[in-house]
VOTINU-30633 format. One record per residue (C-alpha): residue in three letters; x, y, z. Coordinates in steps of 0.02 Angstrom, whole numbers, plus 50000, padded with zeros to 5 digits. Example, Ala and Ser with C-alpha at 12.3 -4.5 7.8 and 13.67 -1.06 7.14 Angstrom:
<rs>
  code     xx     yy     zz
   ALA  50615  49775  50390
   SER  50684  49947  50357
</rs>
This chain:
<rs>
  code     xx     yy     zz
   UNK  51380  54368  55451
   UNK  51476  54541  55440
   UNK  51314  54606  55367
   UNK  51208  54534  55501
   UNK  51300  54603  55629
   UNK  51311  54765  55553
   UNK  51114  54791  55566
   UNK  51090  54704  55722
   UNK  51218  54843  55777
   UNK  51130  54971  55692
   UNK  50955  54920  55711
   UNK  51008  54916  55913
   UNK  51085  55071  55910
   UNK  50946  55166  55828
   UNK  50806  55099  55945
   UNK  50928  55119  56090
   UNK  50944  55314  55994
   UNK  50751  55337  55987
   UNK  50725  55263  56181
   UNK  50871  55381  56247
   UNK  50787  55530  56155
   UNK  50619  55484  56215
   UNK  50674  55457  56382
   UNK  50757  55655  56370
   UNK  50586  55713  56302
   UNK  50513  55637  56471
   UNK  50643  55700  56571
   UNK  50632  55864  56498
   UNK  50430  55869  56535
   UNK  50454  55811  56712
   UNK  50586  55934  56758
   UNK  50490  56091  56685
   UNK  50324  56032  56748
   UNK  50415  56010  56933
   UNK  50503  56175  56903
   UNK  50350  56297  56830
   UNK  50210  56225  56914
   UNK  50305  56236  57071
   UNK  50313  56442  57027
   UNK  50132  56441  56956
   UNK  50046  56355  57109
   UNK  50088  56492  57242
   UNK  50057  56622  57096
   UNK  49880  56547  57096
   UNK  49863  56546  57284
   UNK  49921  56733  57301
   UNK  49822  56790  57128
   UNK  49646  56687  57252
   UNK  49696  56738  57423
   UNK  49700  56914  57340
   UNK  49525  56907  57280
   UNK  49464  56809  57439
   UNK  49535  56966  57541
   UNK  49474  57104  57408
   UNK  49297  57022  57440
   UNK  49302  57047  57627
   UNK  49361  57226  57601
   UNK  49227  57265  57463
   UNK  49099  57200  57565
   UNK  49153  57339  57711
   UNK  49191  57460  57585
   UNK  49016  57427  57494
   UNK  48923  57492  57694
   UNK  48909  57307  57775
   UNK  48948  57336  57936
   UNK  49121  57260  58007
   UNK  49102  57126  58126
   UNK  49219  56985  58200
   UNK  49180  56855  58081
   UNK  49200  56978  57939
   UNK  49374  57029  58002
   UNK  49424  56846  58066
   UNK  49402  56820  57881
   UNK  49512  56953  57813
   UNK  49641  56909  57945
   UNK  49641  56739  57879
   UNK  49651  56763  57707
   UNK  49787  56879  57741
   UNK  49870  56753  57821
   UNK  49851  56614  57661
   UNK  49928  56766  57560
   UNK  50081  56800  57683
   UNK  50122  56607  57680
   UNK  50110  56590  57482
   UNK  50212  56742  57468
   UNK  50363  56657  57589
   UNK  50339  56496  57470
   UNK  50346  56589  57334
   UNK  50517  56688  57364
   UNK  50581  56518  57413
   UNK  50552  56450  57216
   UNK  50599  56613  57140
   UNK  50770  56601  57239
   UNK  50809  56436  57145
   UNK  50959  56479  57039
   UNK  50868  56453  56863
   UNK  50725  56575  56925
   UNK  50832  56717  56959
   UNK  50748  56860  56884
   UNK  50571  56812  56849
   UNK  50503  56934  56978
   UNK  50607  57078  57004
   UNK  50465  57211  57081
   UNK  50383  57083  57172
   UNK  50446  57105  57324
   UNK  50432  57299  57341
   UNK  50250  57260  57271
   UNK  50229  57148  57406
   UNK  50276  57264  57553
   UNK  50173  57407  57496
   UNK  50029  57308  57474
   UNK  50064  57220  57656
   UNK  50086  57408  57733
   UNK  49910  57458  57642
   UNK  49828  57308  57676
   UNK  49893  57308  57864
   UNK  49829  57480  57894
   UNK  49654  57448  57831
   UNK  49632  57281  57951
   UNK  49704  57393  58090
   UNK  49577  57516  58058
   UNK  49442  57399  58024
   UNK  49491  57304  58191
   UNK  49436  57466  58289
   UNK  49270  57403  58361
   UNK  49123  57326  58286
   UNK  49010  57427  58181
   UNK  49141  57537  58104
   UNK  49172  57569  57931
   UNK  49297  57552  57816
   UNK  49393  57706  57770
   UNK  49376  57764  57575
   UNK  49547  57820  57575
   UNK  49635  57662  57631
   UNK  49543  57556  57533
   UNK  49580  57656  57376
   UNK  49753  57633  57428
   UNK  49718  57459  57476
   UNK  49653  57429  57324
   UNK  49767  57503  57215
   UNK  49908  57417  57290
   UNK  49805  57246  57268
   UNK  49799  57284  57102
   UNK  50001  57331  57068
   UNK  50034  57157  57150
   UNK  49903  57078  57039
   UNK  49963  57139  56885
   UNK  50156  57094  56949
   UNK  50086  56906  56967
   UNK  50013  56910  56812
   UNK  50175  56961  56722
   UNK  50259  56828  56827
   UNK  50147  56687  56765
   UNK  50172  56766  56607
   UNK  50351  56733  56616
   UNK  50319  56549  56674
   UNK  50197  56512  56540
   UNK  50318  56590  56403
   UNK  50457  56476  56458
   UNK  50347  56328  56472
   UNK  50305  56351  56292
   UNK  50513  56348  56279
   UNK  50549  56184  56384
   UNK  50415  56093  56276
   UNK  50465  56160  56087
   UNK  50639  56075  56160
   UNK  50549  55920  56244
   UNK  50437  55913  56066
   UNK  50600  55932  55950
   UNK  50657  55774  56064
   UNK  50516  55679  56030
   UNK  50532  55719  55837
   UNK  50708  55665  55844
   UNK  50641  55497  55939
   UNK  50530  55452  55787
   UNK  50658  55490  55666
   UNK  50772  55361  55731
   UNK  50627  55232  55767
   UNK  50577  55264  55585
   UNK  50766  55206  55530
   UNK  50747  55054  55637
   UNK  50605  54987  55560
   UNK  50671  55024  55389
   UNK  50838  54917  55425
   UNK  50675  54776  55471
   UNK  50778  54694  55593
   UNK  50670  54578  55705
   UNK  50754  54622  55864
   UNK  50762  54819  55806
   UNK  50576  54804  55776
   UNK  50520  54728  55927
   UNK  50621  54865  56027
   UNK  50553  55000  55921
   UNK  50367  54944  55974
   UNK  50404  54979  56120
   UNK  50481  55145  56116
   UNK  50368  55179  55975
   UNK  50216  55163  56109
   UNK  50312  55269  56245
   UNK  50365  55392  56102
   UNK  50214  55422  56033
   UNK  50127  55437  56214
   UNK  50233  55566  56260
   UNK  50211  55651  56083
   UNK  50025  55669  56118
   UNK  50058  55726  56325
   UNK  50163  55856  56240
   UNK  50048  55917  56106
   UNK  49889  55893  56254
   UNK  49992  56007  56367
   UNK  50054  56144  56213
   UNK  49888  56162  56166
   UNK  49804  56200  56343
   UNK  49972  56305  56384
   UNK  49935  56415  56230
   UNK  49752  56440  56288
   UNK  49806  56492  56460
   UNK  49961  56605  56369
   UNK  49801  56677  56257
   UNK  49708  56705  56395
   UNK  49841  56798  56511
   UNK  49896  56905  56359
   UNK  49698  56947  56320
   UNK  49674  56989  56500
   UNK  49826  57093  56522
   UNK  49779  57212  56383
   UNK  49629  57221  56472
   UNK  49695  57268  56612
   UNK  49803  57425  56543
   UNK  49672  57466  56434
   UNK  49537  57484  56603
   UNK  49688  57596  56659
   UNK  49670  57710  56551
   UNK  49487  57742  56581
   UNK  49461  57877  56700
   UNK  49248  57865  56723
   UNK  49140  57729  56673
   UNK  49093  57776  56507
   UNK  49252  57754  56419
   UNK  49278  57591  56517
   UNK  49107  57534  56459
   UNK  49167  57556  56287
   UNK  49312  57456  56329
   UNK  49225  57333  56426
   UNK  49106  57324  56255
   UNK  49257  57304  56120
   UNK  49348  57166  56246
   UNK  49161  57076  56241
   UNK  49172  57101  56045
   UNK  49333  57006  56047
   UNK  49311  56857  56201
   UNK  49161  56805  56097
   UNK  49175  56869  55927
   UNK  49032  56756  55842
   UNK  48897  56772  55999
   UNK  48781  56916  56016
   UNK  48847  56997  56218
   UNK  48766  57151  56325
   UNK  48795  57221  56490
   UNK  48666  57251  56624
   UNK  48712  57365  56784
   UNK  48576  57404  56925
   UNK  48550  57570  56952
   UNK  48586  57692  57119
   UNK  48427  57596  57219
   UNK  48493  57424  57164
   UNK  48314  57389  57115
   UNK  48306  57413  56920
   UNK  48425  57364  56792
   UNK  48469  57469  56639
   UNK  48562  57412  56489
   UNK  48735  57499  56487
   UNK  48831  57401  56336
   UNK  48790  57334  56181
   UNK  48911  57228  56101
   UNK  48778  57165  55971
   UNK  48667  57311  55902
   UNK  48600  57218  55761
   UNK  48549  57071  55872
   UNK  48441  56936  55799
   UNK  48345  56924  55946
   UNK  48294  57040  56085
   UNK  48380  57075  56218
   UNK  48392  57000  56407
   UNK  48209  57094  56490
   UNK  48261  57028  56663
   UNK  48203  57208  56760
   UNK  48299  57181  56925
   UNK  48469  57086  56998
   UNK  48344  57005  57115
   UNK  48251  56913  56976
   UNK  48414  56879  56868
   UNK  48494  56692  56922
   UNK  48667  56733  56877
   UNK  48642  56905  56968
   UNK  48558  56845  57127
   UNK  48664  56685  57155
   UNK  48831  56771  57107
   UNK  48891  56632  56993
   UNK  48886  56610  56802
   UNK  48750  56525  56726
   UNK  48740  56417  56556
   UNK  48562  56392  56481
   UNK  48592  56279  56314
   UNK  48415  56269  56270
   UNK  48282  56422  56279
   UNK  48142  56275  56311
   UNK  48233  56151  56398
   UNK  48148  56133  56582
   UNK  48279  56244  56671
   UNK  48302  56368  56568
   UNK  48331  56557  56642
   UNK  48110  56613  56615
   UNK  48190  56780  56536
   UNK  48272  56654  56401
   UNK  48105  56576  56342
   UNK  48039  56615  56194
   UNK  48195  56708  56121
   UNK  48255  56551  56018
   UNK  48446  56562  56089
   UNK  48556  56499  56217
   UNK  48650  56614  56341
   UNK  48780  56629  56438
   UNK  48752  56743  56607
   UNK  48911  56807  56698
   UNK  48879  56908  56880
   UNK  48970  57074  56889
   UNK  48995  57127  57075
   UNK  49049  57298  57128
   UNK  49113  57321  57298
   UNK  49052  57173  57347
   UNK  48879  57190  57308
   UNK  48806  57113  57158
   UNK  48764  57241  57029
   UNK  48761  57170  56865
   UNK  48763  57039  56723
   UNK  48845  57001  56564
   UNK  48738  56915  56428
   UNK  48790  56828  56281
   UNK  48679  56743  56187
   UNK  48705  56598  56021
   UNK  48604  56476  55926
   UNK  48465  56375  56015
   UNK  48572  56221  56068
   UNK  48732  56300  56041
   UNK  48800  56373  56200
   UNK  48946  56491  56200
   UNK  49105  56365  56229
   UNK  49201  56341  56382
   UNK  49345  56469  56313
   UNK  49228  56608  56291
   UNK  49131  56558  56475
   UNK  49313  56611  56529
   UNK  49354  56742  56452
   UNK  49191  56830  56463
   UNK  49231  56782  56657
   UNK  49403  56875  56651
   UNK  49311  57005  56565
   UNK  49166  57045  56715
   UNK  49286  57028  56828
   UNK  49403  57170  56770
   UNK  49269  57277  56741
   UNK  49227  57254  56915
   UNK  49391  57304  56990
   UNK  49397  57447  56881
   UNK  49184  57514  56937
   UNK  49234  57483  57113
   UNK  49390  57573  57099
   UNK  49315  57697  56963
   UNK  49151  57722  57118
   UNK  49289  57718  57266
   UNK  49380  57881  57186
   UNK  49193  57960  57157
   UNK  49158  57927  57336
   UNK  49309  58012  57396
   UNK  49297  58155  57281
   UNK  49151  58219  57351
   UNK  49185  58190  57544
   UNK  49316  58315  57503
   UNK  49230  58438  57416
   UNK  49059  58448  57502
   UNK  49038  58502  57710
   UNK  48998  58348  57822
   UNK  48867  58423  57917
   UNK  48766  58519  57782
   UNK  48799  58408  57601
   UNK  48835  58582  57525
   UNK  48990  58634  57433
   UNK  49149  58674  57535
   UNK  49213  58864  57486
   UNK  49364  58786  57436
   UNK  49282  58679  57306
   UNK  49154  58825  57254
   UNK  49302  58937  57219
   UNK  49402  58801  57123
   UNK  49243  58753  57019
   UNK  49171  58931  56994
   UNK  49303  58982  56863
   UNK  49229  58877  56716
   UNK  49072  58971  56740
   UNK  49168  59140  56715
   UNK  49284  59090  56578
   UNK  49101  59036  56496
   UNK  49063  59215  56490
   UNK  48886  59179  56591
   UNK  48829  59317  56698
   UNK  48775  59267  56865
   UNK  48730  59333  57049
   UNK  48806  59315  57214
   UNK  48675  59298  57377
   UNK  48779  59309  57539
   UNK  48675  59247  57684
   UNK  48706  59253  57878
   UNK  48597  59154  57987
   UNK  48521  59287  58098
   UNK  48570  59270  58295
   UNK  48671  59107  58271
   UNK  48776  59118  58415
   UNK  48636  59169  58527
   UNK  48526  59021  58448
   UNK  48699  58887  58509
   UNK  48697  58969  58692
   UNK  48505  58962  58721
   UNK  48462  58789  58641
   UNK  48647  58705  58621
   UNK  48727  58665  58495
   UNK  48653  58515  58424
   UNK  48503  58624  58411
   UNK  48634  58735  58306
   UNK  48671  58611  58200
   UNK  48500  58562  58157
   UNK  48453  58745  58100
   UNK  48606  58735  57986
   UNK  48564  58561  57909
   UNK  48379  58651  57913
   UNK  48447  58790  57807
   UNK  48518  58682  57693
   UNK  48389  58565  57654
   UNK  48264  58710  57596
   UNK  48405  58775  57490
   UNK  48404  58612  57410
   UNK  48226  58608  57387
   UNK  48216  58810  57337
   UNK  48349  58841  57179
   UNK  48375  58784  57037
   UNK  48487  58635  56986
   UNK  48593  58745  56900
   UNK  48625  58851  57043
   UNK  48755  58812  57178
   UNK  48727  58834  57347
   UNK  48897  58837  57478
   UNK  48930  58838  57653
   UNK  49054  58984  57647
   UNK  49110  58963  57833
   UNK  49011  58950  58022
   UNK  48848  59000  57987
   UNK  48857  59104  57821
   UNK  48799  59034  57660
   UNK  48853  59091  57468
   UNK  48731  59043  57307
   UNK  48789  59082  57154
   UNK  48639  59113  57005
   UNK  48684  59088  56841
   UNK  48604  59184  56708
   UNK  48530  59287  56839
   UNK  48516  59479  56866
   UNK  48536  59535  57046
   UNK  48349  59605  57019
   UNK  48290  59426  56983
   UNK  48384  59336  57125
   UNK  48259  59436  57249
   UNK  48123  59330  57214
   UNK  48230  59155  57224
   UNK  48289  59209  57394
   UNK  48101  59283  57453
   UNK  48069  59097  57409
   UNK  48206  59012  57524
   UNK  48141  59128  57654
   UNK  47970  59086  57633
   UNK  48008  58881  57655
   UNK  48106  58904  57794
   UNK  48009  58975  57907
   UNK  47855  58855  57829
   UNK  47981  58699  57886
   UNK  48031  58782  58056
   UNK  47844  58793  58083
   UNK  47830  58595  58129
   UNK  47944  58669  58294
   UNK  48078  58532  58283
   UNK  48194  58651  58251
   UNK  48207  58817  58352
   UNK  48132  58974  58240
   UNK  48276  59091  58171
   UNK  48294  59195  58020
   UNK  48410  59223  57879
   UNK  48485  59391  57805
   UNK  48559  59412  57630
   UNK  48644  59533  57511
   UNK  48642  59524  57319
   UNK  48768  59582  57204
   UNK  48789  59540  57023
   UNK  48967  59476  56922
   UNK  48928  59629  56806
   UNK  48949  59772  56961
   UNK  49150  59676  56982
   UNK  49308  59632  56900
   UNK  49316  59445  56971
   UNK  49206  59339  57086
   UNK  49306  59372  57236
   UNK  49260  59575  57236
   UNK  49080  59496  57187
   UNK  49077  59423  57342
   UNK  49140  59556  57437
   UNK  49006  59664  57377
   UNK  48875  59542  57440
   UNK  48954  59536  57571
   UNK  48937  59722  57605
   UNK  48744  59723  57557
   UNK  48745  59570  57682
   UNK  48813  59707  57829
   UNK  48691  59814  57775
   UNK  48552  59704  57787
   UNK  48608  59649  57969
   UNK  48624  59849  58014
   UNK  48445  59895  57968
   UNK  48363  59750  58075
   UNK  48405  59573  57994
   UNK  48283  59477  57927
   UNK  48285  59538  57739
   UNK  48366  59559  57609
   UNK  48494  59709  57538
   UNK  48544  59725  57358
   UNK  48717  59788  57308
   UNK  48687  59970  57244
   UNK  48518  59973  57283
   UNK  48444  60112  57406
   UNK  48300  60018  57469
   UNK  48300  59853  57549
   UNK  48186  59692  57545
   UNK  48087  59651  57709
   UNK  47929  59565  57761
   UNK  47805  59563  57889
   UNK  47807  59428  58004
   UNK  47715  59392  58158
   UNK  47850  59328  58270
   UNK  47791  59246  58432
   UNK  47881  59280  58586
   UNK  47888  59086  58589
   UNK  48031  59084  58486
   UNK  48209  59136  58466
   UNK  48188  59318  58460
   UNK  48069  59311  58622
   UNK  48195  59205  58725
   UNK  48335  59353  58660
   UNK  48213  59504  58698
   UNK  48072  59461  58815
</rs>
């Protein structure tokens, strides 16, 4: 009887044991799921109200014009962002979060102070456009608060993978003792242990279900963070193409993957990646974004079978399936990413994401990459003309000297400009100089550079050009002008310049000043030709001037 009672007491307490344990493995899972996914639902919600408010500005920023629904739209997802922030610092105050996020608040603010400056400015009036600058800075402090977030659910994830090592450990311990219950055989034990036995081994499989999706996600978020800095460090596209190709190489390491990008007109696309260069099988010939499904609808596409009735028509016949991802830039659809396996055998729903989290990097970093390029030449080329500001043709002019290239100097003055604004205005003033500009354009040479050096005077600098051969060039610019002022849209007026050569000075600034010189000289024997530096005779030609045009209205 002692016995008996002995392993009724001991077959008792160990299924009593394994349900207390299995109950604290439960427990354990509840509390962390209620704790994390409590932090990683507003991370979502900020991480999509982010992108939902990106679009909006991308699709300003890519020359849509603004208009009220647009900006209604920005405004609201603004809005969503603001209110998942407030939930979100209301979690992370929770004493056992304390420290999860410490630079998300200052992130925060200097995103809301970028981001409320660009709707302020886009709120102006209908029909404006976005600002280059602010989004830039809009977009750069999107990007700080995205990469905060992502550290954040970093953080989550890594202790999630904590609470359940403990809640799995729990489990183990469960089983252990069930496993000593049914050894002692005791009926009572064994019809207890069948029942935590079913509840333990439940929440055994829950726990390994939900450790092996965590460690996908905590894969994922590691694999697009190194992305991320990686895309950093890429200061033009090619280097981030490169990238863009090695993080392809690795997302879907046993599937052939390019990348198309349309080109300037949008019409035509052109194979910028390879990721495959010994491919099996040709590569995607779709010619435009217009003909590509993933492209034109802006959503990812899986084809599983290159004859199947709805397969992509620039699949069939290649003997593979594929995998399309959309790459937009600015808010315009301007690409595709292409990975291609065995006929039957489409790429797997891990790679369909993480080819996803690739295109969509890459796209942040082309629009921001594009965004800089934009803003880069605003500053350094004159708003009316297109041409080179003199500050940026003095800043870029001293990698053609330290080249050891000689070159010439023209200095040219638009002949009777300020009598040409008081007879015919000055809109008609600007058209001359827009005029002026357009047949330089069309008269050098894409090596030389052509500047607005200030009002109406105008510096081109000729490599690899003697001052004797730079009389022709500019005979030539003198020639088309006064063939395109011939159409009269544009009142007649003439153009005087002076030559001098790098080899006559010490620097380019006395180079200049001695064209300038042989510019005054040109102006002080009559205008209207051209005076070399050092030279005793001038260049003029004969032109029958009607007193129709400007020098009639000045003389007649």
């Amino acid at each position: 009887m002692a016995l008996a009672a002995v392993l009724m007491a001991v077959a008792v307490g160990s299924g009593l044991l394994g349900a207390f344990n299995s109950n604290r493995a439960e427990a354990e899972i509840s509390a962390v799921a209620n704790r994390d996914v409590s932090l990683l639902t507003p991370v979502r919600q900020m991480q999509d109200g982010l992108a939902q408010f990106q679009a909006v500005v991308d699709q300003a920023s890519g020359g849509a014009a603004t208009t009220p629904a647009s900006l209604a739209a920005g405004i609201t997802y603004s809005t969503s962002l603001a209110q998942s922030y407030q939930t979100l610092q209301h979690v992370l105050a929770l004493p056992d979060n304390a420290g999860l996020a410490p630079r998300l608040d200052t992130l925060e603010q200097a995103f809301v102070a970028s981001e409320t400056g660009l709707v302020t400015y886009v709120a102006g009036a209908t029909g404006t456009r976005v600002n280059p600058a602010s989004v830039v800075a809009e977009r750069q402090a999107a990007h700080n608060l995205d990469g905060a977030l992502i550290t954040l659910q970093s953080a989550v994830t890594a202790r999630l993978v904590r609470s359940a090592d403990r809640a799995r450990a729990l489990a183990r311990d469960a089983r252990n003792d069930l496993l000593w219950c049914l050894a002692i055989g005791f009926p009572f034990g064994l019809a207890v242990t069948a029942l935590v036995a079913r509840k333990a081994i439940r929440v055994e499989r829950d726990d390994a279900r939900r450790g092996a999706e965590q460690a996908v996600v905590t894969q994922r978020n590691e694999f697009e963070g190194r992305l991320q800095q990686a895309l950093e460090m890429a200061r033009s596209e090619a280097p981030a193409l490169d990238i863009v190709a090695q993080a392809l190489s690795e997302a879907a390491p046993h599937a052939e993957a390019e990348m198309l990008l349309a080109d300037s007109s949008r019409a035509h696309f052109r194979r910028v990646l390879d990721a495959a260069p010994e491919r099996s099988n040709a590569g995607c010939g779709v010619i435009s974004p217009h003909e590509c499904p993933a492209a034109s609808s802006g959503q990812t596409k899986v084809f599983p079978d290159s004859s199947a009735l709805g397969a992509c028509p620039n699949l069939r016949g290649r003997g593979c399936s594929a995998l399309c991802v959309p790459v937009s830039i600015a808010g315009n659809s301007a690409g595709v990413i292409h990975v291609t396996s065995a006929d039957g055998s489409p790429p797997s729903e891990e790679v369909r994401r993480d080819v996803e989290v690739v295109a969509r990097r890459a796209s942040e970093r082309f629009a921001m990459l594009r965004a800089f390029e934009v803003s880069q030449t605003q500053a350094n080329t004159d708003s009316l003309t297109g041409l080179l500001t003199r500050r940026s043709l003095e800043s870029s002019i001293g990698e053609l000297e330290d080249s050891g290239i000689p070159y010439a100097i023209a200095y040219g003055d638009l002949d009777h400009f300020k009598q040409l604004n008081d007879v015919f205005g000055h809109s008609a003033g600007d058209r001359a100089l827009r005029a002026f500009s357009h047949v330089l354009r069309d008269s050098l040479r894409p090596t030389d550079v052509a500047c607005r050096y200030g009002g109406e005077e105008f510096v081109i600098v000729l490599p690899d050009c003697a001052a004797d051969q730079a009389v022709p060039v500019l005979e030539r610019v003198r020639e088309q002008l006064a063939k395109r002022l011939s159409s009269g849209k544009v009142p007649e007026f003439t153009v005087s310049f002076g030559i001098a050569s790098s080899d006559q000075a010490a620097s380019f600034e006395q180079t200049v000043h001695l064209a300038d010189e042989a510019l005054l000289q040109a102006k002080a024997a009559g205008r209207d030709r051209i005076v070399t530096a050092g030279v005793a005779h001038h260049h003029d030609r004969d032109v029958d001037r009607s007193p129709v045009g400007l020098e009639g209205l000045l003389t007649g």
